[in-house]
C-alpha positions in Angstrom: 2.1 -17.8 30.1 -0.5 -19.9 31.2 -2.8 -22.7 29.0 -5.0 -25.0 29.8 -6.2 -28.0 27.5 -9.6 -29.2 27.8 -9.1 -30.2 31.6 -11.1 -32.0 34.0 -10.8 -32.8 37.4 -13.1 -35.1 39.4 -12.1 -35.8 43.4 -13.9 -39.2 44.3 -16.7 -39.4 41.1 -17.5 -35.6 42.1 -16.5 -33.2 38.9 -15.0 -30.3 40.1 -13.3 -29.1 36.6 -15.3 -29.7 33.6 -13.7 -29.4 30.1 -11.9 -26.3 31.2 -9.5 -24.3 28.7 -8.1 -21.3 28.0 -5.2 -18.8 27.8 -3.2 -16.2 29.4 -0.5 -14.3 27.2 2.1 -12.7 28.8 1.6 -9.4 30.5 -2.0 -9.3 31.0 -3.9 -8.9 34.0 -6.2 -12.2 33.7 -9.4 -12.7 35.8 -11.0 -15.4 36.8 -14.9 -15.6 38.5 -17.1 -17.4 40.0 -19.0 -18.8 43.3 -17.6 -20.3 46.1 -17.4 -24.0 44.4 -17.0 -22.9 40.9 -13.9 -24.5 40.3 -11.5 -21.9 40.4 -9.3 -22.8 43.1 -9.0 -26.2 41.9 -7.9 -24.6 38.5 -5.5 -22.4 40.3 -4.2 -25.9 42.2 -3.7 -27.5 39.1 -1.2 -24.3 37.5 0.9 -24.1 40.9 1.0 -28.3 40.7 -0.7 -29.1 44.0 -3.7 -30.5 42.3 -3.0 -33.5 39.2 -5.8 -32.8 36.2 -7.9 -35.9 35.7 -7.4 -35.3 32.4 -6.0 -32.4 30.0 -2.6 -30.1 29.6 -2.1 -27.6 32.3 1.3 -26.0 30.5 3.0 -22.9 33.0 5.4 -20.5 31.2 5.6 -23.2 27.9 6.2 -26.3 30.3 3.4 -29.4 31.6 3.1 -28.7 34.7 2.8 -32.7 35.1 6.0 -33.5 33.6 7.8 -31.1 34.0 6.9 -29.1 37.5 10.2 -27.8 38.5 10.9 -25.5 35.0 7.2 -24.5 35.1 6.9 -22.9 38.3 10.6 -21.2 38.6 9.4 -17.8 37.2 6.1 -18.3 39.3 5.3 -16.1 42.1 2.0 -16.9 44.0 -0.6 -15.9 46.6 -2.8 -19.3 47.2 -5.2 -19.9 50.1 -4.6 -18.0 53.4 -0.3 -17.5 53.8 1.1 -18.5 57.0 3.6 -16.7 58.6 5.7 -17.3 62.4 3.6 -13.9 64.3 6.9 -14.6 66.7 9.3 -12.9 64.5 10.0 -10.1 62.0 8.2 -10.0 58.4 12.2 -9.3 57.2 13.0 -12.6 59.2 10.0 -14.5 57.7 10.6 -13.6 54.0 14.3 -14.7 54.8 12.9 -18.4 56.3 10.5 -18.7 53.4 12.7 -18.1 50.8 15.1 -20.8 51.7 12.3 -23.2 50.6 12.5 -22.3 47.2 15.8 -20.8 46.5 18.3 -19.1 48.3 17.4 -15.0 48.2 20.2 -12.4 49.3 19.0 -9.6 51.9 19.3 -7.0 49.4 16.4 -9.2 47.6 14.4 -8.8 50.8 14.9 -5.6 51.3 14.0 -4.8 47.2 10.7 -6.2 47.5 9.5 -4.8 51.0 9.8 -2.1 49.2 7.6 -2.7 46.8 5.2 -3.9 48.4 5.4 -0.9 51.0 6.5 -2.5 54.5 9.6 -0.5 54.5 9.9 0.8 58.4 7.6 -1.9 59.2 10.0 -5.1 58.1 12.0 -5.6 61.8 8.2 -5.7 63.4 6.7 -9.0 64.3 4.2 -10.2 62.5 1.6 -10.9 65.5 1.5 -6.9 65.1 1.0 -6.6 62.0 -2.7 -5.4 60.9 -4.2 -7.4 58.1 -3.3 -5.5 55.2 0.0 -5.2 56.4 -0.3 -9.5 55.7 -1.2 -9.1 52.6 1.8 -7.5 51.2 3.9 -9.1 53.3 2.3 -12.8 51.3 3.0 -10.6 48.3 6.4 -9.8 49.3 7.3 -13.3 49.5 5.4 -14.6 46.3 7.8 -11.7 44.6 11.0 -13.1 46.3 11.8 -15.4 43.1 11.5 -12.6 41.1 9.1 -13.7 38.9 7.3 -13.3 35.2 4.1 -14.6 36.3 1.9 -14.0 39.7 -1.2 -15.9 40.6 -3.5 -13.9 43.4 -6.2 -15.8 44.8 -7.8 -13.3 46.8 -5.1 -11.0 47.0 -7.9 -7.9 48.6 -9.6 -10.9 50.9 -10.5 -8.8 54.4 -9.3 -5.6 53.6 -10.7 -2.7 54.0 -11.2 0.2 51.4 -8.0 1.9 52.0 -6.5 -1.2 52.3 -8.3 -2.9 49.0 -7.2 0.5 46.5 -3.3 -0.1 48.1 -3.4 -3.3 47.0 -4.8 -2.5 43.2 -2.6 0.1 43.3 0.5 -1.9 44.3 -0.7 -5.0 41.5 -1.4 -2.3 38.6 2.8 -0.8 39.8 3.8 -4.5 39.3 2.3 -5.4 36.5 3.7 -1.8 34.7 6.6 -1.7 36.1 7.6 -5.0 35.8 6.1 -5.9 33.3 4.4 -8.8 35.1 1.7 -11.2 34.1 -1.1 -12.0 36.7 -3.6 -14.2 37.0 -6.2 -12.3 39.6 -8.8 -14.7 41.3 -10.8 -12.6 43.3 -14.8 -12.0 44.6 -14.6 -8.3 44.5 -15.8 -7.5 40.9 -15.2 -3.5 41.0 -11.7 -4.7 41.7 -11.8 -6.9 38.4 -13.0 -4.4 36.6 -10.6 -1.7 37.3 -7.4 -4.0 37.2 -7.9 -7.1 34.6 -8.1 -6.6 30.7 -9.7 -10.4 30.2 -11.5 -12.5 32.5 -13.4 -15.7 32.2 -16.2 -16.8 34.7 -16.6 -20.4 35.9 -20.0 -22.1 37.2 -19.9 -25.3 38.3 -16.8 -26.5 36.8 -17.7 -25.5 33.3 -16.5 -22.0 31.6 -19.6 -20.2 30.9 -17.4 -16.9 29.4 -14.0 -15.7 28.3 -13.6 -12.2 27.5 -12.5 -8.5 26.9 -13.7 -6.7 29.5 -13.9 -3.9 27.3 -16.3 -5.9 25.3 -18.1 -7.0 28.6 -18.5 -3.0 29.3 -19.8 -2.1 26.2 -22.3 -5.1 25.4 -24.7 -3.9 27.4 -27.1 -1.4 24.5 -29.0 0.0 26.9 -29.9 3.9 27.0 -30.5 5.7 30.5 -33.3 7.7 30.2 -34.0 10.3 33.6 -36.8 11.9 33.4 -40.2 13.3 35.6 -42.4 11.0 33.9 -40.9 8.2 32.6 -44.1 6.1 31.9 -45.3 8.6 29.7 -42.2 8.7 27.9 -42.2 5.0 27.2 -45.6 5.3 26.2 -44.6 8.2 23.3 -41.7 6.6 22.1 -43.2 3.3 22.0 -45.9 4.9 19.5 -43.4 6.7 17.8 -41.2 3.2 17.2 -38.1 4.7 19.0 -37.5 1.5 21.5 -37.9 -1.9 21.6 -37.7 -2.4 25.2 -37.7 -0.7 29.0 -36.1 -1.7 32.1 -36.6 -0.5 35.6 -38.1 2.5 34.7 -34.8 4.1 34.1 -33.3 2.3 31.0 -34.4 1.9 27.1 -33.1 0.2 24.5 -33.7 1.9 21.2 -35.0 0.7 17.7 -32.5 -0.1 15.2 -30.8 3.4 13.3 -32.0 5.6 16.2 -30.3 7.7 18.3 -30.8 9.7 21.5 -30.7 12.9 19.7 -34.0 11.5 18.5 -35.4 10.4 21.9 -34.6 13.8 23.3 -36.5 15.7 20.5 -39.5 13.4 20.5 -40.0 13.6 24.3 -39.1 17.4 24.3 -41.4 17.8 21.8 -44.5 16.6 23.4 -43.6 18.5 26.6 -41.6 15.6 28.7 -38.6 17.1 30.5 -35.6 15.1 29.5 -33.2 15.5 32.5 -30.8 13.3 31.2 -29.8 10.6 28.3 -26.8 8.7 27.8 -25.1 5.3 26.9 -25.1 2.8 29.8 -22.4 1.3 30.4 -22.7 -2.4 31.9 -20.6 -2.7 35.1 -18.8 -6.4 35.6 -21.0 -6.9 38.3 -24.2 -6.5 36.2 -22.7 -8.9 33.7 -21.4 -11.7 36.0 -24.5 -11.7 38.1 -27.1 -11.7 34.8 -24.8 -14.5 33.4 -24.9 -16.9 36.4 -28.1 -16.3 38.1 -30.7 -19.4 38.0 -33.2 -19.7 35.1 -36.5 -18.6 36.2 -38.9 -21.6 37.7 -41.6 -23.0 35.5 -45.2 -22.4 36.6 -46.6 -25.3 37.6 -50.1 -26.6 35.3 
């Protein structure tokens, strides 16, 4: 549904999109990370055709977006910087002005997707009373009017708060099952990522510095909690007994290779430390994406 060729962008010498590629097959949940200035809205700006590549193939559902714009971004439904919306009249009355730049929608269209987005009772309001979240579907209401195969979110969960963030990953996971929908999710909150995208790739400075199962991500990690009452004198008994290779904030091992904790637990219980608990860590998003981008450490200076 969405690849993209070894593309660059550059806005007056600055680089803003370095040699950027890859792929989004239809009906995956697609994530993309990175910092404020990483590149990804430019990269989104370039799939909806607001933003000409330097240089590469941007293709949208099978078509250059270049070339051939219109076919592209038909079955395209998106949420793209902060939606405006007339607070003077009705969220029903707004999806209807909104849709007649695009195409024209019948009222029973409007109606369909205030319901799914879950406005229904709320749709003859004006928008000036309308708390934030209740924006936020609304701009997903209208980036649903064309009844599309593909969604791009950037920042769909942007100011919510936590009733309002689990509505909205509820509402995208309903979509995407329901509809069979494929969505490309550009968003800062990585617990979000985690629980909604199957891939993701993380930007940094223009460049793609990953591309990924998340599954794979999770599971990458080989570290071992360890809880304990006296976890330096665990370390220092299964250091001697060549269990582990390594510690890590006095909570976490990782073991030597062709053991297991069954043979942690013995060892330790053995020579009298109370093992309170030992399982498999499992590394979060937000572990990987902020080990993967932090800074190299300085150098000492001579």
């Amino acid at each position: 549904m969405i690849e993209l060729s070894h593309v660059v962008k550059k806005f007056a010498g600055r680089t803003a999109v370095d040699d950027l590629s890859f792929t989004v097959p239809r009906g995956e949940i697609f994530g993309l990370l990175g910092h404020n200035g990483a590149g990804k809205s430019t990269a989104i700006g370039m799939m909806l055709g607001q933003v000409w590549p330097t240089s590469g193939e941007v293709k949208v559902c099978g078509y250059d977006v270049q070339t051939n714009r219109s076919k592209a971004l038909m079955p395209v439904g998106a949420i793209f910087e902060a939606p405006v919306f007339y607070d003077y009249l009705s969220g029903a009355r707004n999806l209807e002005i909104l849709s007649t730049y695009t195409a024209p929608t019948s009222k029973a269209r409007i109606q369909e997707v205030i319901e799914w987005v879950g406005l229904t009772g709320r749709e003859q309001s004006k928008v000036r009373t309308y708390s934030h979240g209740m924006r936020s579907r609304l701009a997903l209401a209208q980036a649903l009017l064309p009844k599309p195969e593909l969604l791009i979110l950037d920042e769909p969960s942007d100011g919510l708060d936590p009733e309002g963030i689990h509505e909205m990953r509820q509402t995208i996971l309903r979509l995407q099952r329901e509809l069979g929908l494929t969505i490309l999710l550009s968003s800062h909150l990585l617990n979000e990522v985690e629980q909604l995208c199957t891939r993701i790739a993380v930007l940094q400075k223009g460049k793609k510095v990953f591309e990924g199962n998340v599954a794979d991500v999770k599971a990458a990690c080989g570290k071992v909690a360890l809880k304990t009452n006296n976890f330096a004198a665990a370390e220092r008994i299964l250091r001697a007994q060549n269990l582990i290779t390594a510690t890590a904030e006095e909570k976490f091992i990782t073991l030597a290779e062709g053991r297991s904790t069954a043979d942690v637990a013995q060892v330790l219980v053995t020579a009298g430390i109370a093992v309170e608990g030992i399982w498999q860590h499992e590394q979060t998003v937000e572990d990987f994406y902020l080990n993967l981008i932090k800074p190299p450490p300085l150098l000492a200076k001579n």
